[in-house]
RODO-2510 file (C-alpha; in nm, 4 decimals, decimal comma):
residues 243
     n   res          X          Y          Z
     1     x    -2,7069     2,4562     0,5701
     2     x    -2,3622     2,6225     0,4661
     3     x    -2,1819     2,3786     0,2303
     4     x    -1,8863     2,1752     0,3534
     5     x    -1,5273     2,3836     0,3418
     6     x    -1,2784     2,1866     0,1526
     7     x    -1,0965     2,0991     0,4988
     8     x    -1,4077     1,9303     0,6202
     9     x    -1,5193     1,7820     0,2585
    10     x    -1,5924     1,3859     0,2218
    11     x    -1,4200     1,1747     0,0340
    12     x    -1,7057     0,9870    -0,2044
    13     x    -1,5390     0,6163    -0,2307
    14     x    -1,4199     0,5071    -0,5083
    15     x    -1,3643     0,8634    -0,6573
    16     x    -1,0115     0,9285    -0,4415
    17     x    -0,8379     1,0110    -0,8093
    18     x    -1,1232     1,2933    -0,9191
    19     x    -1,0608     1,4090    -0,5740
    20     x    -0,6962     1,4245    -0,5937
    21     x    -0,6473     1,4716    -0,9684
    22     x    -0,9603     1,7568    -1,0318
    23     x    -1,0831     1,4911    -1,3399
    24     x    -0,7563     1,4377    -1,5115
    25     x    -0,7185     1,1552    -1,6794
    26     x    -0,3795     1,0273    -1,5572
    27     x    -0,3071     0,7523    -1,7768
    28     x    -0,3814     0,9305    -2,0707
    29     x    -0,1720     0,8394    -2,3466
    30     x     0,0260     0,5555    -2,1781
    31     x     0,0489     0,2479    -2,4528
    32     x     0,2133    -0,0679    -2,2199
    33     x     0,5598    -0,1642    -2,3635
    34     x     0,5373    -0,5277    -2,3019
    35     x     0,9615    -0,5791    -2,3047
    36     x     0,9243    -0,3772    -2,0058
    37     x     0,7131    -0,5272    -1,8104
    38     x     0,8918    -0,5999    -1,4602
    39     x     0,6924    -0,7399    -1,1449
    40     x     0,9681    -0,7786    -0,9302
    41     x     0,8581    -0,7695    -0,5414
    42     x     0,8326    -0,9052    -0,1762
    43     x     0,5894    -1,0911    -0,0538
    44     x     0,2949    -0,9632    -0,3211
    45     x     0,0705    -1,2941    -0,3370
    46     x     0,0311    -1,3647     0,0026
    47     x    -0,3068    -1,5159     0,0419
    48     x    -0,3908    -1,2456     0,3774
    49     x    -0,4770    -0,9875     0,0467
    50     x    -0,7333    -1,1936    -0,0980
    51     x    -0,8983    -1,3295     0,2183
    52     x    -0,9730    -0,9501     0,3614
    53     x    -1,1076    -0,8512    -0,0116
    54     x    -1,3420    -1,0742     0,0074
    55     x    -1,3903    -1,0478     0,3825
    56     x    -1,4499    -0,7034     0,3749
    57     x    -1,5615    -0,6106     0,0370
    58     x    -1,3735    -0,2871     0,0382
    59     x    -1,4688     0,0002    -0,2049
    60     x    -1,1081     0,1841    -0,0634
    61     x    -0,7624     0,0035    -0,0254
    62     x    -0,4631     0,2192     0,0747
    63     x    -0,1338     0,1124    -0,0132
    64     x     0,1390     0,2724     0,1343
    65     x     0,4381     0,1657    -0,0797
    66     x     0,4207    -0,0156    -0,4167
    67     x     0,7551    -0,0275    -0,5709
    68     x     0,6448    -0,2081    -0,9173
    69     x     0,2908    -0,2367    -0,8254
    70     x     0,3113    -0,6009    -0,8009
    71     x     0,1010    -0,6246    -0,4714
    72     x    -0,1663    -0,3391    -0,5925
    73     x    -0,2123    -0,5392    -0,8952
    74     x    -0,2358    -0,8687    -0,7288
    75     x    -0,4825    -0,6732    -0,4968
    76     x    -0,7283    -0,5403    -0,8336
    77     x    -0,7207    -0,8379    -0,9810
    78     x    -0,8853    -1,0033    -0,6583
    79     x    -1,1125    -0,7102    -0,6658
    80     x    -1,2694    -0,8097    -1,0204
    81     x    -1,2580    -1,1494    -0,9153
    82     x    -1,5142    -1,1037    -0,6794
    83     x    -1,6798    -0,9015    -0,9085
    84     x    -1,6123    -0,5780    -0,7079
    85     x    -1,5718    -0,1881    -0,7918
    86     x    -1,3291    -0,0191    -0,6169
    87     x    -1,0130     0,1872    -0,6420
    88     x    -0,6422     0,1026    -0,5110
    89     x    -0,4528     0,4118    -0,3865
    90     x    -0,0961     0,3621    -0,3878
    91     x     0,1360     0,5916    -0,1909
    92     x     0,4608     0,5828    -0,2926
    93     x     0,7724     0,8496    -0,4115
    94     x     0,9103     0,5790    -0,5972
    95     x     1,2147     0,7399    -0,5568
    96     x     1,3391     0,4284    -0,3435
    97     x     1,4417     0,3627     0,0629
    98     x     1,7568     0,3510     0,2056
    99     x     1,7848    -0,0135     0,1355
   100     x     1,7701     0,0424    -0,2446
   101     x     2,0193     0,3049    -0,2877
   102     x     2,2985     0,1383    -0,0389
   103     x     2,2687    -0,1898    -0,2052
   104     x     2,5511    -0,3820    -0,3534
   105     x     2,6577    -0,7177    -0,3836
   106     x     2,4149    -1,0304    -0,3808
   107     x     2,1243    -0,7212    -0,3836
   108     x     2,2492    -0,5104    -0,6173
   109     x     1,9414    -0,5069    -0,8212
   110     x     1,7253    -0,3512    -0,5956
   111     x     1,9735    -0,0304    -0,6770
   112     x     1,9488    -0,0877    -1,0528
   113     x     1,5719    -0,1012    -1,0069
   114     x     1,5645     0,2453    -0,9051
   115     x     1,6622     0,3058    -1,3156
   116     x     1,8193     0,6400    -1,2342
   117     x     1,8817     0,8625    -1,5056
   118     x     2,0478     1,1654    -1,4977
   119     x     2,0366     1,0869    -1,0888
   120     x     1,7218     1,0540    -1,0639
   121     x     1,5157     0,7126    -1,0097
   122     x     1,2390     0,6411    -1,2801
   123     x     1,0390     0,3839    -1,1134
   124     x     0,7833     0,5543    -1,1277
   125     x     0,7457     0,4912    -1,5235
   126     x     0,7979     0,1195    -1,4443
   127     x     0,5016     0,1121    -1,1844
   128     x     0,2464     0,2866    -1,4921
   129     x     0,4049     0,0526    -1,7152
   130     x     0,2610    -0,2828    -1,5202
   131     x    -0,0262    -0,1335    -1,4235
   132     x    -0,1558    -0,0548    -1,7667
   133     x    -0,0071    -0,3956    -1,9102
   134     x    -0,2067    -0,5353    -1,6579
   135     x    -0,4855    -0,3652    -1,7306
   136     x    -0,5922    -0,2462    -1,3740
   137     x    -0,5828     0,1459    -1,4366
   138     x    -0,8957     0,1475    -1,3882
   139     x    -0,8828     0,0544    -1,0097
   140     x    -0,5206     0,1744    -0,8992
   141     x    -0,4350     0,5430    -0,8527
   142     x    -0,0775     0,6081    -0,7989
   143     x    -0,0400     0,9224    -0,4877
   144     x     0,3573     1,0165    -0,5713
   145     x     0,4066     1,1804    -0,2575
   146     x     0,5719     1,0813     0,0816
   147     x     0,3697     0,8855     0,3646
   148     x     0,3519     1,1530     0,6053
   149     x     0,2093     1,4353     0,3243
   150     x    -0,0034     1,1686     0,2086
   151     x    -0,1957     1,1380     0,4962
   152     x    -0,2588     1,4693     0,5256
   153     x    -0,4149     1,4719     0,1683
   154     x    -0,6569     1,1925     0,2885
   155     x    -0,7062     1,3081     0,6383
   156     x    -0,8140     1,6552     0,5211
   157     x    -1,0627     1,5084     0,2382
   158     x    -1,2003     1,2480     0,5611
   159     x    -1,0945     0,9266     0,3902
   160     x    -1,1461     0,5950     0,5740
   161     x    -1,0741     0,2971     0,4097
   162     x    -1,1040    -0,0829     0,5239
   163     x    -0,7830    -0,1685     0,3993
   164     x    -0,4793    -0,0258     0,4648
   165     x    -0,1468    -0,2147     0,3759
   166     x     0,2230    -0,0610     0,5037
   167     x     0,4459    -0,1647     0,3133
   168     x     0,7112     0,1838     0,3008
   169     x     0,9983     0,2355     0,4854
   170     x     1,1785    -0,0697     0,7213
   171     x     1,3766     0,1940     0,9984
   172     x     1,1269     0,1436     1,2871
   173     x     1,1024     0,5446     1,3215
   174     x     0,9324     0,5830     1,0050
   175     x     0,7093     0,2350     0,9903
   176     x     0,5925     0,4024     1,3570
   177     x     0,5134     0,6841     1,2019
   178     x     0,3177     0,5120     0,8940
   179     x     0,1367     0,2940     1,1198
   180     x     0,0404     0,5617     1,3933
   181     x    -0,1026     0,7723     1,1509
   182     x    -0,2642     0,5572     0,8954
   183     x    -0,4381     0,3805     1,1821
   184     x    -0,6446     0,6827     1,1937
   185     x    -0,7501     0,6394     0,8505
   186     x    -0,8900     0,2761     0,9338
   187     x    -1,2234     0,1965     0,9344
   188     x    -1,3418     0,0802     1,2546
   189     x    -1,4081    -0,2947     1,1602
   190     x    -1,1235    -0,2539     0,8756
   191     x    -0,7708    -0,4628     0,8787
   192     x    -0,4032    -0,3089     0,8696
   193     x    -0,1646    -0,5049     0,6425
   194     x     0,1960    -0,4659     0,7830
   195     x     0,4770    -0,6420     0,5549
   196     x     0,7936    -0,7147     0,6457
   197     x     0,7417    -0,8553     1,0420
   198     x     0,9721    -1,0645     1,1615
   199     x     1,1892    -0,9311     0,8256
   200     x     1,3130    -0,6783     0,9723
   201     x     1,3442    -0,5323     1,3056
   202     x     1,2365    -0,1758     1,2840
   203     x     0,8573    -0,3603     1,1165
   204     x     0,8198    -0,5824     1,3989
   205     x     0,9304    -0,3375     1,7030
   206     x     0,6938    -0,0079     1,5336
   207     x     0,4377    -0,3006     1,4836
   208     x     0,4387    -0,4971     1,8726
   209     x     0,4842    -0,1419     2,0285
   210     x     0,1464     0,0193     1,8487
   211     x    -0,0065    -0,3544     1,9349
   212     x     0,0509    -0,3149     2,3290
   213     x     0,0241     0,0460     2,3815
   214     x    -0,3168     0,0701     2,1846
   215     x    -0,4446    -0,2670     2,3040
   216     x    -0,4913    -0,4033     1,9496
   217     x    -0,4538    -0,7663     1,8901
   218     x    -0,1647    -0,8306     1,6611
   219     x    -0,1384    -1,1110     1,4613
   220     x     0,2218    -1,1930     1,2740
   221     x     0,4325    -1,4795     1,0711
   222     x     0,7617    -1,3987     0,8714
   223     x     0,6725    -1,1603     0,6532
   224     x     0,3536    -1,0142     0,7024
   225     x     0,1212    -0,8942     1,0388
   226     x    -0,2023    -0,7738     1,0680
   227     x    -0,3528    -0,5405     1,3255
   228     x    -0,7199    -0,5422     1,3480
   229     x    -0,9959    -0,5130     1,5894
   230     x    -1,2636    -0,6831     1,3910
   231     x    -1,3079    -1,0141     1,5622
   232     x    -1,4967    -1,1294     1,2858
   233     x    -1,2140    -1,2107     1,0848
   234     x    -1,0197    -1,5904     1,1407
   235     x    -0,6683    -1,4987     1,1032
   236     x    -0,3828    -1,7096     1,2231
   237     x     0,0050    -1,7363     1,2000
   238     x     0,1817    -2,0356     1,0285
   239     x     0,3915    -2,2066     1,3125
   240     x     0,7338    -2,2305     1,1687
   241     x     0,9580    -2,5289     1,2888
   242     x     1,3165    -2,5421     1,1784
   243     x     1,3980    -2,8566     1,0783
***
């Protein structure tokens, strides 16, 4: 039998970063600094991440923008909760979105987040920091590279993973994008996190058009959506009633 080429190679689970990284140890080195220790974010704790852990006891979760890591941290600690071993692979540039860099006003500290130096963001360094002061290096592995060439990456090494949360860009071109082409990366029974729904508009038109044109059900509140065919799963929205 001729050995696999490295287009058609399998991903082993839960060994993404020796895949990616050829064995190098990427948080070699990195001492936390606890003064700088910042888990800003949206939406991070929302119970949905927990539930499908446990649900689904993945050995693969793909994150497709992390910011601060706030969510993927939230996500590994639920992992050794249950007792689980897995890896977190967060996609990100952590150079920011259009959002962050056009801020001002009431939000300008989503553009001072970006710490740019020398014009260019360091997030990046802010993301290792809370991940090691959190102690989940273990299970996250940071991909800094944009959606679209990350899914190349994974599609060409066959990864499927049961998780997959989308949490990137908001303009409903690229969350189509995202979500078309991480779909493919979803296990068959596995659950697609969307944030933002409702939030903004370009989420929750990318997210109801992939719903209807692919026949999946879609289930959404403010905030956060979920695309799944696994009916084994009891997911519901929170009716909101303005008061």
């Amino acid at each position: 039998m001729n050995s696999p080429t490295n287009s058609e190679r399998p991903a082993t689970p839960g060994r993404l970063r020796d895949l990616i990284f050829r064995g190098q140890d990427i948080y070699a080195g990195l001492a936390p600094d606890p003064t700088k220790v910042d888990m800003q974010g949206w939406g991070s704790d929302h119970g949905i991440f927990a539930y499908c852990i446990e649900r689904l006891q993945p050995k693969l979760i793909i994150e497709v923008g992390s910011w601060k890591g706030r969510s993927a941290i939230n996500m590994a600690r639920a992992m050794q909760d249950f007792g689980m071993d897995g890896e977190i692979l967060c996609i990100d540039t952590w150079l920011g979105s259009p959002e962050h860099w056009l801020a001002d006003g009431a939000v300008e500290a989503w553009r001072s987040s970006l710490g740019i130096v020398h014009g260019y963001p360091t997030l990046y360094n802010t993301f290792l920091n809370n991940v090691v002061a959190s102690q989940c290096q273990r299970i996250i592995t940071p991909l800094p590279l944009p959606s679209e060439s990350a899914f190349f990456v994974l599609q060409r090494l066959g990864v499927k993973a049961p998780i997959i949360y989308i949490d990137a860009g908001h303009e409903y071109e690229s969350v189509s994008r995202d979500i078309a082409l991480y779909w493919q990366l979803l296990a068959p029974d596995g659950v697609m996190i969307l944030d933002d729904y409702i939030t903004f508009p370009g989420v929750t038109r990318a997210a109801t058009e992939f719903a209807l044109r692919e026949g999946i059900p879609l289930i959404g509140e403010p905030g956060k959506a979920v695309l799944t065919r696994n009916a084994s799963l009891s997911i519901t929205t929170k009716i909101i009633v303005d008061e």
